[in-house]
C-alpha positions in Angstrom: 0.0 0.0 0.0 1.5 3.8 -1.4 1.5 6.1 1.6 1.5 9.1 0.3 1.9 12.8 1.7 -2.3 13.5 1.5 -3.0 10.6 3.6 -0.1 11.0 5.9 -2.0 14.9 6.1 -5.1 13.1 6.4 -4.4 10.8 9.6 -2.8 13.9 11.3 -6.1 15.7 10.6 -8.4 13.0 11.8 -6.1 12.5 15.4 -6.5 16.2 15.9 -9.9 16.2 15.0 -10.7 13.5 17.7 -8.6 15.3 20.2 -10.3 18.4 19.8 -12.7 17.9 22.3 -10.7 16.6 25.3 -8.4 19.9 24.2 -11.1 22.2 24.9 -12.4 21.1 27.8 -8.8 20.8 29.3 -8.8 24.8 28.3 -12.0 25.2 29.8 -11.8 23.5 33.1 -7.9 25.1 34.0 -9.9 28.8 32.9 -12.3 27.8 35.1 -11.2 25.8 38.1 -7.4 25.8 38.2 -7.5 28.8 41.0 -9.3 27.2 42.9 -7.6 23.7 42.9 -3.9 26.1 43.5 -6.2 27.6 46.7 -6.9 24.2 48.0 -2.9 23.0 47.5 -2.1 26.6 49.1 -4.2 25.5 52.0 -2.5 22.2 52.6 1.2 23.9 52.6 -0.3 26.4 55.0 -1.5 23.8 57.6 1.2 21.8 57.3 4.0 23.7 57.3 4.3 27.1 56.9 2.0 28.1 59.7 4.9 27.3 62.3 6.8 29.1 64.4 10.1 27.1 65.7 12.1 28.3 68.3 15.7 28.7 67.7 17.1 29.2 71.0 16.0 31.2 73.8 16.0 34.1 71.6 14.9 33.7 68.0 11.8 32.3 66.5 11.1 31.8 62.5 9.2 30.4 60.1 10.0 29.0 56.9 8.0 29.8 53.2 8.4 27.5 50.4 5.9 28.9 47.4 4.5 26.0 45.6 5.5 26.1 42.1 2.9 26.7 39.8 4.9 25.2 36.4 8.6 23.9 36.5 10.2 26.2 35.2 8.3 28.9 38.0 11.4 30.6 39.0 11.0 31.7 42.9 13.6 31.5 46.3 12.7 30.4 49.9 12.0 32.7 52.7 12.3 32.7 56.3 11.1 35.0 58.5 12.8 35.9 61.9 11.8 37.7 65.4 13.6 38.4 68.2 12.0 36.5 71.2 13.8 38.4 74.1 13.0 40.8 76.3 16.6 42.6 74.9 17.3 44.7 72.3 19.1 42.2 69.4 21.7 44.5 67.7 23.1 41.4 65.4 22.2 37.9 64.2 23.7 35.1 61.8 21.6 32.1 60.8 22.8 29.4 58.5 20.7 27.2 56.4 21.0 24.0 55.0 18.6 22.1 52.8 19.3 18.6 51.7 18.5 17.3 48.3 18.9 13.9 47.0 22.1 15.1 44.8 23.4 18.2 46.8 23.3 20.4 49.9 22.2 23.7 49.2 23.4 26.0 51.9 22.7 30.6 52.7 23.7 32.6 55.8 22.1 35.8 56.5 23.0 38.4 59.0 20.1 40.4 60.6 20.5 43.7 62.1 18.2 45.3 65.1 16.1 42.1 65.0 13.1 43.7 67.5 9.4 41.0 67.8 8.4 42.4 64.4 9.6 39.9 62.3 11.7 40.1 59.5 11.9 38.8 56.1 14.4 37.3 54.3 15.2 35.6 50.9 17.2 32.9 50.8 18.6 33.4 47.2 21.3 30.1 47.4 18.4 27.7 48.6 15.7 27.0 45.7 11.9 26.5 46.4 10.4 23.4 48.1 8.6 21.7 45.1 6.4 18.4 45.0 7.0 15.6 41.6 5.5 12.5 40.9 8.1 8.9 41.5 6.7 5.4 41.4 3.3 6.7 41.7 4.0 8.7 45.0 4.3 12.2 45.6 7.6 13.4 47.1 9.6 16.4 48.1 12.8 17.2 46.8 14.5 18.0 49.8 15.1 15.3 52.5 15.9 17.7 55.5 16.3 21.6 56.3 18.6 22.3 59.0 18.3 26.1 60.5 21.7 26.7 62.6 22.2 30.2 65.2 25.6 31.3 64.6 26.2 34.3 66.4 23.7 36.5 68.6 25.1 40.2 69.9 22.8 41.1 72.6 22.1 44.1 75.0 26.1 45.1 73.7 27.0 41.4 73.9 28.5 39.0 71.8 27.1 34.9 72.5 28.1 32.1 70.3 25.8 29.4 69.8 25.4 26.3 68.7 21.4 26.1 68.9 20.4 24.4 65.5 17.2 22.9 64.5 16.4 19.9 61.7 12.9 20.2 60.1 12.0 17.3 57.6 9.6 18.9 55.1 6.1 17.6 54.6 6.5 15.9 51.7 9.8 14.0 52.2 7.9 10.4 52.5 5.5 9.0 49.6 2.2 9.9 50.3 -1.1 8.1 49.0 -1.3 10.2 45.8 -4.8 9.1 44.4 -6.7 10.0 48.1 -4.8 13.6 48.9 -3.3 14.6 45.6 -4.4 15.0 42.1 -1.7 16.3 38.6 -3.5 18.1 35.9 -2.2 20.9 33.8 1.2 19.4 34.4 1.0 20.5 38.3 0.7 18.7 40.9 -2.3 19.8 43.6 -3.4 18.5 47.4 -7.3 18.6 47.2 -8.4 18.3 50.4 -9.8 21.2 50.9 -11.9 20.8 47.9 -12.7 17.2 49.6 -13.4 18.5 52.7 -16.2 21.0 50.8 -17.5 18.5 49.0 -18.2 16.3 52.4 -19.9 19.3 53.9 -22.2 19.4 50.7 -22.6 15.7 51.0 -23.7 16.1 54.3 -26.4 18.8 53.8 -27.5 16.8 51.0 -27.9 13.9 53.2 -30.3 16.0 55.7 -32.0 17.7 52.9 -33.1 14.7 51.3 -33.4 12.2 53.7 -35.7 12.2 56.8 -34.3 11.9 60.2 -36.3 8.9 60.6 -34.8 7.5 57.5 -31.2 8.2 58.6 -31.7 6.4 61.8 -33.0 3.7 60.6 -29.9 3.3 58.3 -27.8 3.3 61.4 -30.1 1.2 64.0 -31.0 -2.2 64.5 -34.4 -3.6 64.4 -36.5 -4.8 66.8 -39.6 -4.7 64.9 -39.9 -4.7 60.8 -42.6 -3.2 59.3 -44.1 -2.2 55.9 -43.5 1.5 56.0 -40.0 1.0 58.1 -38.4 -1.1 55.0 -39.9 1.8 52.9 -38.2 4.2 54.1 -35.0 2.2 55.1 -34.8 1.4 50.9 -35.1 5.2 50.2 -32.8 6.3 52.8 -30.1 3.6 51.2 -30.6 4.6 47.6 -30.6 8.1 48.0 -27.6 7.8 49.8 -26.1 5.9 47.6 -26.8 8.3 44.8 -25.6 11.2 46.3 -22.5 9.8 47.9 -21.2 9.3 44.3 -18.3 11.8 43.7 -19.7 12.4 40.3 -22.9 13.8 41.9 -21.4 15.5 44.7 -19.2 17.3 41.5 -22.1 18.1 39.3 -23.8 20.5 42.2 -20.2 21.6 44.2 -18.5 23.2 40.8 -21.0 25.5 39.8 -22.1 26.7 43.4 -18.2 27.1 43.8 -17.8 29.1 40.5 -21.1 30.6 41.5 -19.9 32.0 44.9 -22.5 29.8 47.0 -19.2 28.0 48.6 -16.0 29.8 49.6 -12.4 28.1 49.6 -11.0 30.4 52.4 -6.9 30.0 52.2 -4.7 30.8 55.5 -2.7 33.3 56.0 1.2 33.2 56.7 2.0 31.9 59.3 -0.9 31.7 61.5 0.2 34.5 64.5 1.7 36.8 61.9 
């Protein structure tokens, strides 16, 4: 069989063709919905670990912010943010910083001056961000351990050296059950909890919306005495249930009250006391 250049032209046009579809409603749905899945992912990160304070010392507390990435190649530095936790005025402090990867160590020292309990912030411009990939199916974190290390405090007119240092393991460095927490689309790489968590809440008033209290006892007791109407109302209460526990439902009604404004995805602030 001749393969010429018009049917070569032709298959190309009939994949594409075929494709067009899924293309546009990939367009559609990151136009529509991909702030709100980078909300729910900001959430996570907040929770878990950039709304801490750790104490360094007697002296110094900080917190650590690693932006998600929003694409690989999103170009953007760690910070940490420092306060003094003395009752003394801090003239100087140096703080090293040390974050582990699986090839190297990448390591910054910064030098505060008049460090007061409004808290400082610093970028760490030798340390890149704290980003999330996909291995063997499991999400990870490219860094295996931050270590934050007091090198020098002048305080009240005096000079201390220290050796108060503190290892923090970030919140990704173990696999994690990717297909419960954790969802990639648009090549990135989101926690969905959050959006879990709203959809449970709509479950829920679903559930008490369409199913009598009566019913949703009954689905929960054991009976002493069966009747007609009872094992009525049991069957509705169990396929009604069963219909609306369905993600697929649940989805139909959450996205468009979301886009809508009838449901709010409310992200933290940084850190929590700041």
């Amino acid at each position: 069989m001749e393969i010429t250049l018009s049917s070569i032209l032709w298959q190309f046009a009939k994949k594409s063709i075929l494709a067009l579809p899924n293309t546009l409603y990939q367009l559609a749905t990151k136009a529509l919905l991909y702030n709100y899945y980078e909300i729910s992912n900001n959430h996570y990160i907040n929770r878990i670990f950039r709304q801490r304070w750790h104490k360094l010392g007697d002296n110094i507390s900080f917190a650590l912010h690693f932006p998600y990435p929003i694409h690989d190649t999103y170009d953007q530095y760690a910070n940490i943010i420092i306060r003094n936790e003395s009752k003394f005025p801090m003239e100087l402090a140096t703080i090293c910083i040390s974050a582990e990867s699986a090839d190297c160590i990448f390591q910054d020292r910064i030098t505060i001056e008049n460090l007061t309990d409004k808290p400082v912030i610093k970028t760490l411009t030798s340390i890149p961000e704290c980003y999330i990939f996909i291995q063997d199916g499991k999400l990870v974190s490219n860094y295996s351990y931050i270590k934050i290390s007091l090198s020098s405090l002048k305080i009240d007119g005096k000079t201390i050296t220290s050796n108060d240092r503190l290892h923090i393991t970030p919140f990704l460095s173990n696999p994690i059950d990717l297909d419960k927490k954790f969802i990639k689309k648009w090549d990135s790489v989101f926690n969905i909890e959050l959006i879990t968590s709203e959809k449970e809440n709509l479950y829920i008033k679903a559930r008490h919306t369409l199913i009598p209290e009566k019913g949703r006892l009954l689905m929960m007791a054991n009976w002493n005495v069966v009747t007609f109407s009872r094992l009525l109302l049991f069957k509705y209460a169990k396929i009604i249930d069963y219909i609306i526990s369905r993600d697929i439902f649940i989805s139909i009604i959450f996205w468009p009250l979301l886009l809508f404004g009838k449901i709010n995805l409310s992200e933290q602030p940084f850190p929590q006391d700041y």
